[in-house]
C-alpha angles and dihedrals in degrees: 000000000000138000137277108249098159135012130229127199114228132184119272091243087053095061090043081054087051107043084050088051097043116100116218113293094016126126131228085251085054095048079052103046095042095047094043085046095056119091107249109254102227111014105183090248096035082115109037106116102020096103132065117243084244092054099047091047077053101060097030085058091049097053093050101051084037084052097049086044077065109051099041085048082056101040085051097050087050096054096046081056105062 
């Protein structure tokens, strides 16, 4: 734990986050360090580059047809109904 050397002003809405976020005994200062420490689940490009080009042809191709199996499902059950 280390020592206050500035201070910062923070929301409201902020403080309550991070009250709701601190562990018994832990500062402010502590919540921050540890939160700012932790890798963020979900970045928006934590997945980029995981995949081949074959395998991502693969799933994009799946989706679709799976995509176009919906809607004529649904474009049958439509025209049954009426």
């Amino acid at each position: 734990m280390g020592t206050a050397d500035e201070q910062i002003r923070v929301s409201t809405t902020v403080k309550r986050t991070l009250e709701k976020r601190m562990r018994e005994g832990e500062s402010y200062n502590d919540v921050l360090e540890r939160v700012l420490g932790e890798k963020a689940a979900g970045d928006f490009d934590d997945g980029f580059g995981r995949w081949s080009d074959a395998d991502a042809h693969r799933v994009r191709t799946a989706r679709q047809n799976a995509k176009a199996a919906r809607k004529d499902r649904m474009r049958r059950r439509t025209e049954t109904a009426s």
